[in-house]
Predicted model as a PDB file, atoms N, CA, C, CB and O in Angstrom, pLDDT in the B-factor column:
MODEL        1                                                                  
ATOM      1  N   UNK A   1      -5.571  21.134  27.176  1.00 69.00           N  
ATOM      2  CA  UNK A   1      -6.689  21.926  26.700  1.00 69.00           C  
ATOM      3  C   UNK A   1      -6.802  21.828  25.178  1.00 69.00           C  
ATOM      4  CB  UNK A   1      -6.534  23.389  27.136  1.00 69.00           C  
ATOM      5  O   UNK A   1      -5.768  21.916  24.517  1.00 69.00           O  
ATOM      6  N   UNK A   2      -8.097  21.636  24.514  1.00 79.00           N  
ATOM      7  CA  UNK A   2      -8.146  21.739  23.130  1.00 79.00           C  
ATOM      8  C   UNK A   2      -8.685  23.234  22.877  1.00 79.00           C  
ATOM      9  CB  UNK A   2      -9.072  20.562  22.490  1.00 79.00           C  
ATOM     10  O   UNK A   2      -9.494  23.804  23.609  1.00 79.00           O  
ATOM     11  N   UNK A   3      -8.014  23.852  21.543  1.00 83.00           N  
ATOM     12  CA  UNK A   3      -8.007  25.260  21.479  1.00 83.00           C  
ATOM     13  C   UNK A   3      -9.138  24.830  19.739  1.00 83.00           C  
ATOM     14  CB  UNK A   3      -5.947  26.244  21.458  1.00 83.00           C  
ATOM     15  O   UNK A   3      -8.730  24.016  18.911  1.00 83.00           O  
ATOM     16  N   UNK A   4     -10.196  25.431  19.619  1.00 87.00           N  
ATOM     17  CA  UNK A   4     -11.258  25.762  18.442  1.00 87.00           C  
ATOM     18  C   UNK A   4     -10.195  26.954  17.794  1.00 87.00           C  
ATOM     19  CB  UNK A   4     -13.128  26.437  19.066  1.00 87.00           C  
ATOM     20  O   UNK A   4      -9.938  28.115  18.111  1.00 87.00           O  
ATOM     21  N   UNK A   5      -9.771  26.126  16.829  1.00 88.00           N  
ATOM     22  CA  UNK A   5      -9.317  26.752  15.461  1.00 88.00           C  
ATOM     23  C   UNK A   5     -10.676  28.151  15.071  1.00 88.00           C  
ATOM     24  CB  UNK A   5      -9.297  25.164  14.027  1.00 88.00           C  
ATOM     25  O   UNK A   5     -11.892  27.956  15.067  1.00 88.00           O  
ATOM     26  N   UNK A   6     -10.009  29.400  14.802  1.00 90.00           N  
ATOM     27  CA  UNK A   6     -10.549  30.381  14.234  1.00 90.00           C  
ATOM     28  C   UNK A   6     -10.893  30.519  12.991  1.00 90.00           C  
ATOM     29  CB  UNK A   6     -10.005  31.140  14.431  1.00 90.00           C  
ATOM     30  O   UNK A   6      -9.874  30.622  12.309  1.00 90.00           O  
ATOM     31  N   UNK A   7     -12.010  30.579  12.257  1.00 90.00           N  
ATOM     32  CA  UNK A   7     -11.972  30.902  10.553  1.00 90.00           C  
ATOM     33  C   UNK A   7     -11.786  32.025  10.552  1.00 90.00           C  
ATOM     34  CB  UNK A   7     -13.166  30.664   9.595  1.00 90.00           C  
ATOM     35  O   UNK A   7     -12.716  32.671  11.035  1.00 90.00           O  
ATOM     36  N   UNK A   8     -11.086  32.494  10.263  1.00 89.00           N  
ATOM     37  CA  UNK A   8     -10.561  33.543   9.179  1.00 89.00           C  
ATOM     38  C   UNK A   8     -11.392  33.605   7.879  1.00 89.00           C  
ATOM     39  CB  UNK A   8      -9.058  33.183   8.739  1.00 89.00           C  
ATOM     40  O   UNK A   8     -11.223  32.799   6.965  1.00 89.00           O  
ATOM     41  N   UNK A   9     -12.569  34.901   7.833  1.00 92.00           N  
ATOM     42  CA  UNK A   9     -13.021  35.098   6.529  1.00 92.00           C  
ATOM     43  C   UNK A   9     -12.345  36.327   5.826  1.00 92.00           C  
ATOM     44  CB  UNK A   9     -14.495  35.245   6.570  1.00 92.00           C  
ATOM     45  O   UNK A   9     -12.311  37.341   6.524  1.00 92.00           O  
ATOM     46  N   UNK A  10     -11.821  36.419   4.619  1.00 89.00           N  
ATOM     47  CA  UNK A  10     -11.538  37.516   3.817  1.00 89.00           C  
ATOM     48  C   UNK A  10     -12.358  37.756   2.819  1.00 89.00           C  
ATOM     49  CB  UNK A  10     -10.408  37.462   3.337  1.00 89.00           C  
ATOM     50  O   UNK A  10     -12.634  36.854   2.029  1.00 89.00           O  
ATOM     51  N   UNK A  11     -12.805  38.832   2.713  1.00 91.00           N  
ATOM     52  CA  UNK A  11     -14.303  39.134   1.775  1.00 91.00           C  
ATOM     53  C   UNK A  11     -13.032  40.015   0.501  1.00 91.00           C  
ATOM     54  CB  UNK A  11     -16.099  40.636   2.925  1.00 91.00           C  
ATOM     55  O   UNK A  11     -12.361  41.042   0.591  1.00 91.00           O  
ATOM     56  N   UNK A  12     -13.155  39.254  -0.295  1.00 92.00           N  
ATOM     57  CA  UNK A  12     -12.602  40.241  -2.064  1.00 92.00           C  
ATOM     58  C   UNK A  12     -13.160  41.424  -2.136  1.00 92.00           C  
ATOM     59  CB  UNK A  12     -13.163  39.564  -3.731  1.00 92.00           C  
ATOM     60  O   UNK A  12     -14.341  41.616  -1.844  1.00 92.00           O  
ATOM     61  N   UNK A  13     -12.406  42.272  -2.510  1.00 91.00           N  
ATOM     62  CA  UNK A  13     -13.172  43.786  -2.930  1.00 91.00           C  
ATOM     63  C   UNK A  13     -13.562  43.195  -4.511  1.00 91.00           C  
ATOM     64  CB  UNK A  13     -11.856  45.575  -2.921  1.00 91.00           C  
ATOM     65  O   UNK A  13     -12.918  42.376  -5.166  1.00 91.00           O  
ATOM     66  N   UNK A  14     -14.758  43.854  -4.865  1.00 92.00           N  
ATOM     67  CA  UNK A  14     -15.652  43.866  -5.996  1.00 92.00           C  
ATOM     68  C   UNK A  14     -14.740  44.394  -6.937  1.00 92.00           C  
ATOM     69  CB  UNK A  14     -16.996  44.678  -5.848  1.00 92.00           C  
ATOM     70  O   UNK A  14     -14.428  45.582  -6.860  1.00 92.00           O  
ATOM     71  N   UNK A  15     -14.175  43.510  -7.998  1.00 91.00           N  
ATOM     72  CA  UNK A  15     -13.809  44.350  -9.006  1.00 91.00           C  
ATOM     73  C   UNK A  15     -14.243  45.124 -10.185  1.00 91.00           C  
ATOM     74  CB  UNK A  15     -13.242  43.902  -9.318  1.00 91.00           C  
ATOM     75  O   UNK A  15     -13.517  45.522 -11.096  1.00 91.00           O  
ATOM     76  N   UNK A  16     -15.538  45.291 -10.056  1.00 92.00           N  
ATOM     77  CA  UNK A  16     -16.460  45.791 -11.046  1.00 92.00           C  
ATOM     78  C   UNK A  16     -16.690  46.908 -10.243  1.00 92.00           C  
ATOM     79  CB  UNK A  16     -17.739  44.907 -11.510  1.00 92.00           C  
ATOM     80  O   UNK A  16     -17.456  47.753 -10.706  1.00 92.00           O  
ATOM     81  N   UNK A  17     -16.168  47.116  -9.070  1.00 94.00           N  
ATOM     82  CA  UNK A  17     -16.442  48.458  -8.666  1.00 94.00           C  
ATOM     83  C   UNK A  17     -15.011  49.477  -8.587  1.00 94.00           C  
ATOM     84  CB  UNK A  17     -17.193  48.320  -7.198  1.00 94.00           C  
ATOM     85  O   UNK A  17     -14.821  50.490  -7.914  1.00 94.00           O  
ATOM     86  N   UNK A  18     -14.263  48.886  -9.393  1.00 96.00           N  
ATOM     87  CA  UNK A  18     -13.137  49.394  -9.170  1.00 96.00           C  
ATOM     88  C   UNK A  18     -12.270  49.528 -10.903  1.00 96.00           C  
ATOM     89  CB  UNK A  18     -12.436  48.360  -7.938  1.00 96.00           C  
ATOM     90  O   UNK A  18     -12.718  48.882 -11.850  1.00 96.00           O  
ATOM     91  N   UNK A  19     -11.226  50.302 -11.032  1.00 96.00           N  
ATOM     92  CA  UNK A  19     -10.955  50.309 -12.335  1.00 96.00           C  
ATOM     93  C   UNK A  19      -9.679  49.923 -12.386  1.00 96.00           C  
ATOM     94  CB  UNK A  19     -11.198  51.482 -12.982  1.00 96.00           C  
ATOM     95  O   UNK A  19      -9.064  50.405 -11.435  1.00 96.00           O  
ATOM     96  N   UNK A  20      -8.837  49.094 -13.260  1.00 96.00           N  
ATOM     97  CA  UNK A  20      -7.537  48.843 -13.235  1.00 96.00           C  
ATOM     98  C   UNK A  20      -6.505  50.116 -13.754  1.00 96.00           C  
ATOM     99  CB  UNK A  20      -7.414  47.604 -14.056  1.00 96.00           C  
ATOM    100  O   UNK A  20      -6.892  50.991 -14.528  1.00 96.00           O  
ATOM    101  N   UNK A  21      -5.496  50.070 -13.338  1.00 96.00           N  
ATOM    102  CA  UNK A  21      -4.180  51.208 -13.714  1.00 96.00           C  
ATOM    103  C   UNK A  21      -3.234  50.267 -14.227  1.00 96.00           C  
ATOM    104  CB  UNK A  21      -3.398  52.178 -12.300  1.00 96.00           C  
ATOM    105  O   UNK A  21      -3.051  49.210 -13.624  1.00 96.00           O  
ATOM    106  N   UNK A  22      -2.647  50.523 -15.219  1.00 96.00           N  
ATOM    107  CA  UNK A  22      -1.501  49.979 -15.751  1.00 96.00           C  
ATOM    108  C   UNK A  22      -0.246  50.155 -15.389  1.00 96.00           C  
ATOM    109  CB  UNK A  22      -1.468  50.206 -16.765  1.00 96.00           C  
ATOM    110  O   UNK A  22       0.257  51.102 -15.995  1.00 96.00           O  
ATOM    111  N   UNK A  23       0.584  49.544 -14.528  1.00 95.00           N  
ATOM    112  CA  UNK A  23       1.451  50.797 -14.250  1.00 95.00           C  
ATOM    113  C   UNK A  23       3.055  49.762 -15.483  1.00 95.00           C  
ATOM    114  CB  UNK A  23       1.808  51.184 -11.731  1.00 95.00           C  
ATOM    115  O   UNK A  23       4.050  50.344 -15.915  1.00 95.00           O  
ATOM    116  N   UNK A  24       2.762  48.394 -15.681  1.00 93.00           N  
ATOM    117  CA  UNK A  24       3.714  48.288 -16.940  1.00 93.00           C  
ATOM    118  C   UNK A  24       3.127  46.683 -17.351  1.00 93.00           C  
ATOM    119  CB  UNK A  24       5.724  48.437 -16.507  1.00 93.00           C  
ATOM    120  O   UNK A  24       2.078  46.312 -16.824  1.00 93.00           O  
ATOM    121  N   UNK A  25       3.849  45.778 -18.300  1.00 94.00           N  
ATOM    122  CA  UNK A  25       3.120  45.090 -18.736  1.00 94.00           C  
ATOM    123  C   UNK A  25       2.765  43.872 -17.506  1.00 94.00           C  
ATOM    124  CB  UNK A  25       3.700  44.745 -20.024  1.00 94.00           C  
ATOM    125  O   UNK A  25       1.629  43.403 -17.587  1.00 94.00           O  
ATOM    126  N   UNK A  26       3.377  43.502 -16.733  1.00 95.00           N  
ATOM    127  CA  UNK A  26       2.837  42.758 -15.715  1.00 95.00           C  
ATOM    128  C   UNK A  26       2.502  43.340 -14.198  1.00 95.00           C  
ATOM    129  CB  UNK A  26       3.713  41.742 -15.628  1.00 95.00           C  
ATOM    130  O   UNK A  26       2.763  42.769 -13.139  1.00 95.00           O  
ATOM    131  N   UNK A  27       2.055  44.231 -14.318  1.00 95.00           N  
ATOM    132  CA  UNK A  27       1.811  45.160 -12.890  1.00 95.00           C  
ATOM    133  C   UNK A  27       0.322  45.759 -13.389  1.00 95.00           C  
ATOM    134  CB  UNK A  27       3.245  46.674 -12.530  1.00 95.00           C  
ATOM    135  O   UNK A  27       0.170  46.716 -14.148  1.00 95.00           O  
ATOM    136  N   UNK A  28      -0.684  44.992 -12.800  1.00 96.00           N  
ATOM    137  CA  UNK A  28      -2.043  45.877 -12.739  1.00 96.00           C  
ATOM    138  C   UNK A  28      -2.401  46.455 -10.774  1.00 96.00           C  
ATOM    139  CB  UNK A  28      -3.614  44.523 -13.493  1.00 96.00           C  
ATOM    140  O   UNK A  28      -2.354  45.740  -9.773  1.00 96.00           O  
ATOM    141  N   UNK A  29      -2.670  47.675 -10.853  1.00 96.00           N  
ATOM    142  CA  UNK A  29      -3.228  47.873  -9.460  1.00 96.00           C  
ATOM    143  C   UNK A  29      -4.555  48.520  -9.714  1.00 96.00           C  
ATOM    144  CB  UNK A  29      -2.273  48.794  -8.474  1.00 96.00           C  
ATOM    145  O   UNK A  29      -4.735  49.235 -10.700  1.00 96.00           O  
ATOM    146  N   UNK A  30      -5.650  48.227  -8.664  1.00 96.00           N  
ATOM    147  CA  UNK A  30      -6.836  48.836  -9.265  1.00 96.00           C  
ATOM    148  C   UNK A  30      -7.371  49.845  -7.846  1.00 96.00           C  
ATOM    149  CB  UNK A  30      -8.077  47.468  -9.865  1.00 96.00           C  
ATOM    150  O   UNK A  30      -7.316  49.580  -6.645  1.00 96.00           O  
ATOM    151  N   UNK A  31      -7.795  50.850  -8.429  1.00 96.00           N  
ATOM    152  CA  UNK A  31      -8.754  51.910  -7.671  1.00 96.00           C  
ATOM    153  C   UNK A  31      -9.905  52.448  -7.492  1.00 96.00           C  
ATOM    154  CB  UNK A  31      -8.550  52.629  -7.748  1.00 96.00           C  
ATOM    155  O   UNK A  31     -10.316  52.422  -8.652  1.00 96.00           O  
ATOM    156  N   UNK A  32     -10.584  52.836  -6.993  1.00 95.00           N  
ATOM    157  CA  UNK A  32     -11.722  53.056  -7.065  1.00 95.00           C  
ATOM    158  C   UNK A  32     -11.778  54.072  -8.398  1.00 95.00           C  
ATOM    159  CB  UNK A  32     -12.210  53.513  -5.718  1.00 95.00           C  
ATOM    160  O   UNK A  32     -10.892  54.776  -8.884  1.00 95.00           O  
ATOM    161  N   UNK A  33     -12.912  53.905  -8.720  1.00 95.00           N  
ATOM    162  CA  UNK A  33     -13.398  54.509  -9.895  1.00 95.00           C  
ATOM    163  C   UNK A  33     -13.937  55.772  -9.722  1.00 95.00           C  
ATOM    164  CB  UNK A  33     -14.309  53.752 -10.488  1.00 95.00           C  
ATOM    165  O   UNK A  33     -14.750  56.051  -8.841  1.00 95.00           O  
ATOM    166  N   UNK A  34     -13.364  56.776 -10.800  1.00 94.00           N  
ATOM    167  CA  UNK A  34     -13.800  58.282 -10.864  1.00 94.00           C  
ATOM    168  C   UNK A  34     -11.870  58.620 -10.203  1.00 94.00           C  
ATOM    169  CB  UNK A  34     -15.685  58.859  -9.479  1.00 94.00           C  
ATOM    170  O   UNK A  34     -11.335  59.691 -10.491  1.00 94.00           O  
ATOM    171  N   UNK A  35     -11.301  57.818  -9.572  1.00 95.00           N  
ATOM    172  CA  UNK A  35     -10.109  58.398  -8.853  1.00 95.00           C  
ATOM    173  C   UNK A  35      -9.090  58.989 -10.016  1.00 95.00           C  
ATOM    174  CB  UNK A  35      -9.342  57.173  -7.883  1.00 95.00           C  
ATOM    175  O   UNK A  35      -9.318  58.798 -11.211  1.00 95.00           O  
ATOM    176  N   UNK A  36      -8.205  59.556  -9.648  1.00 96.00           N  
ATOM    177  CA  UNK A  36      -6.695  60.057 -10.220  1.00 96.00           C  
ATOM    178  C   UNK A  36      -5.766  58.600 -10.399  1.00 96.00           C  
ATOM    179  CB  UNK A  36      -5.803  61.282  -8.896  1.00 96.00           C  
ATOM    180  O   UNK A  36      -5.399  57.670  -9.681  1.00 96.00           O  
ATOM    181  N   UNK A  37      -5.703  58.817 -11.115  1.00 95.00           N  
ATOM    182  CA  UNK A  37      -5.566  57.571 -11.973  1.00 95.00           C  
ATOM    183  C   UNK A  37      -3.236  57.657 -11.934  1.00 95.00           C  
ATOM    184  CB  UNK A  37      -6.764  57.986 -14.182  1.00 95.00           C  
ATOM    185  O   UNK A  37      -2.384  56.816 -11.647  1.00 95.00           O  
ATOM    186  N   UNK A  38      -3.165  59.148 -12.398  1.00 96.00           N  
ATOM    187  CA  UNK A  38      -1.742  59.308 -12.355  1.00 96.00           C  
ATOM    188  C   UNK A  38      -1.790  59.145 -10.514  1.00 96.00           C  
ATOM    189  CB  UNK A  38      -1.084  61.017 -13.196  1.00 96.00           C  
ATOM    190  O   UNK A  38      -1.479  58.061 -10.018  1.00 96.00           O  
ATOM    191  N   UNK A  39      -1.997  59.735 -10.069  1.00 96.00           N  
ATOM    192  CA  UNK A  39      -2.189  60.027  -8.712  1.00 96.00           C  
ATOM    193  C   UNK A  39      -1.493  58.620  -8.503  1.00 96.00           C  
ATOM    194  CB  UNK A  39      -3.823  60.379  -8.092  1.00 96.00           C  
ATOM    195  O   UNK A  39      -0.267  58.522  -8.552  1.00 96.00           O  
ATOM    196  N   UNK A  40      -2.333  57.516  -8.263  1.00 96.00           N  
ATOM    197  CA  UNK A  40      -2.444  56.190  -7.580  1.00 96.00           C  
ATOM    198  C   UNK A  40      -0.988  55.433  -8.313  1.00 96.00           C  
ATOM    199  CB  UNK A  40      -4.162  55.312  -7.969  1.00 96.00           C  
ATOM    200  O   UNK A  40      -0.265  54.628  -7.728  1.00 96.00           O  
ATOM    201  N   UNK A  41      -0.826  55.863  -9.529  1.00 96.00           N  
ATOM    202  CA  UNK A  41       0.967  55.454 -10.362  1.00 96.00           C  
ATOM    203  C   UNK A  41       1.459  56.115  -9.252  1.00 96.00           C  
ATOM    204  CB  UNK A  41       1.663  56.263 -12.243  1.00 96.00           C  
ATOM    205  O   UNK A  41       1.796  55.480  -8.252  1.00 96.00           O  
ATOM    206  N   UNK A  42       1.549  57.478  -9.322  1.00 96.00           N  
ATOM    207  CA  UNK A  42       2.762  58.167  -7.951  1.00 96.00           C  
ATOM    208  C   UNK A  42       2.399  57.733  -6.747  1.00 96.00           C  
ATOM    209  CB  UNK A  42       2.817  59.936  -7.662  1.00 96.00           C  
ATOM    210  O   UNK A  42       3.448  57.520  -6.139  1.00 96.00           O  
ATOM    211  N   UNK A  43       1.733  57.552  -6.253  1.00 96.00           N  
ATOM    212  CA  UNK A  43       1.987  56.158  -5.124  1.00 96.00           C  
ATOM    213  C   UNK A  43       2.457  54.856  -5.340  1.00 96.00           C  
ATOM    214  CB  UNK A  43       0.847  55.730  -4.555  1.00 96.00           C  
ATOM    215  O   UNK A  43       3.210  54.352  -4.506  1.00 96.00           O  
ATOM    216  N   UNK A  44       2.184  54.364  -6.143  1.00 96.00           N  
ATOM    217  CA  UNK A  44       2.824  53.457  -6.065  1.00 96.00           C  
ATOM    218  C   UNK A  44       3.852  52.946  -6.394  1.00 96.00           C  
ATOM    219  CB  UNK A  44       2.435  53.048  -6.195  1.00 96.00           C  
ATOM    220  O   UNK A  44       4.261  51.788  -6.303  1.00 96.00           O  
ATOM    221  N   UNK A  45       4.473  54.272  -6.972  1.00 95.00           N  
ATOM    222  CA  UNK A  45       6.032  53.960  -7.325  1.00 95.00           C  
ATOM    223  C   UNK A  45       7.158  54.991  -5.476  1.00 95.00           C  
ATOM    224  CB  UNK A  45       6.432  55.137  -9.667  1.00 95.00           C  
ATOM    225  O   UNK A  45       8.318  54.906  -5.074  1.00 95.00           O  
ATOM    226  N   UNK A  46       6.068  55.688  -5.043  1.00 96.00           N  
ATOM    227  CA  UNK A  46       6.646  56.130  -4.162  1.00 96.00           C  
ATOM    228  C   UNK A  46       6.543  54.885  -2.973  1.00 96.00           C  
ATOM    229  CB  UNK A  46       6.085  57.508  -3.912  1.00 96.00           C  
ATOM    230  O   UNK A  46       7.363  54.912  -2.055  1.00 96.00           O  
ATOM    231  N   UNK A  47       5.801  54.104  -3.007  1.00 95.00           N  
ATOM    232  CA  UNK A  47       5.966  53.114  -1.822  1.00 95.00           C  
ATOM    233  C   UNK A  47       7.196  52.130  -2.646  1.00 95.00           C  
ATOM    234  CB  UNK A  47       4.240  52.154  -1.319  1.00 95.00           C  
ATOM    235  O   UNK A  47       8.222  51.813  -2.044  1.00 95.00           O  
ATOM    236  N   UNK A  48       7.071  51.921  -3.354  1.00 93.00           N  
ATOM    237  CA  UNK A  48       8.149  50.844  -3.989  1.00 93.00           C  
ATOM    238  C   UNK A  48       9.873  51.325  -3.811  1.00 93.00           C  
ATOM    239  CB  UNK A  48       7.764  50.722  -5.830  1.00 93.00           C  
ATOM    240  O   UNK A  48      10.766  50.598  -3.373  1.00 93.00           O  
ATOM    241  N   UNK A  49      10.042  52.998  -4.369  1.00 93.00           N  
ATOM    242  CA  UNK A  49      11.017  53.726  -3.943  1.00 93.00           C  
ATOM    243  C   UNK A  49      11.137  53.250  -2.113  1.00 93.00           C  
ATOM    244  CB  UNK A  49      10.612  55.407  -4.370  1.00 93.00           C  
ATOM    245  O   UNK A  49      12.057  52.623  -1.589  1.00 93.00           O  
ATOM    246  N   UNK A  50      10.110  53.697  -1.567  1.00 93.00           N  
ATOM    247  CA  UNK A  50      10.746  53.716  -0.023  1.00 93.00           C  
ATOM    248  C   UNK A  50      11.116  51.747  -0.092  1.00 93.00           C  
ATOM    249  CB  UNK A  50       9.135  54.432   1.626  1.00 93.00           C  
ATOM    250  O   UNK A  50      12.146  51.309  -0.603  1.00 93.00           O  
ATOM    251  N   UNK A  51      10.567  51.294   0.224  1.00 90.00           N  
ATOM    252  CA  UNK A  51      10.788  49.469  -0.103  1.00 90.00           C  
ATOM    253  C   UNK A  51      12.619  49.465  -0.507  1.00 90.00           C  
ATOM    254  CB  UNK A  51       9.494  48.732  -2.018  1.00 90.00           C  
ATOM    255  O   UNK A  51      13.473  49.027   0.264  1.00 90.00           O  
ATOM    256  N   UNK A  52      12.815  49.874  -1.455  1.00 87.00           N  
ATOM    257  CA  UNK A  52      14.131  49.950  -1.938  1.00 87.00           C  
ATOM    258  C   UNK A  52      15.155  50.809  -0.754  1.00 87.00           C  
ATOM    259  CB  UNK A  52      14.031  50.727  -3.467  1.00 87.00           C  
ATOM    260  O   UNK A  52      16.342  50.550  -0.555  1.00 87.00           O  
ATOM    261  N   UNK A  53      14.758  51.336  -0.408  1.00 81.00           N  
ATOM    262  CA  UNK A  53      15.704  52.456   0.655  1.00 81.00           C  
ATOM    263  C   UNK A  53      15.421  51.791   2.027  1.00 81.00           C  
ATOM    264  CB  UNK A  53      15.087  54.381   0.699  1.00 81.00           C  
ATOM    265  O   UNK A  53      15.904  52.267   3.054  1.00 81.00           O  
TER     266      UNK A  53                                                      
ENDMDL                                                                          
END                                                                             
């Protein structure tokens, strides 16, 4: 049997709709805009903490 390969499309989120967070000099993560800005740092040091454990 010949099997038709699937495309796989991944659509980019818009980064002009979104704002970058710094969290150190080579770590950008970005969020939607208007968000908690510390907020989205304490996530993402709390997923990195669990990662480590």
């Amino acid at each position: 049997m010949i099997y038709d390969k699937k495309i796989v499309t991944f659509k980019s989120p818009d980064l002009e709709k979104l704002q970058p967070v710094f969290i150190d000099l080579r770590t950008i993560i970005y969020v939607a805009i208007g968000a908690d800005i510390e907020e989205a740092r304490k996530r993402y040091f709390a997923r990195l903490e669990e990662k480590k454990s």
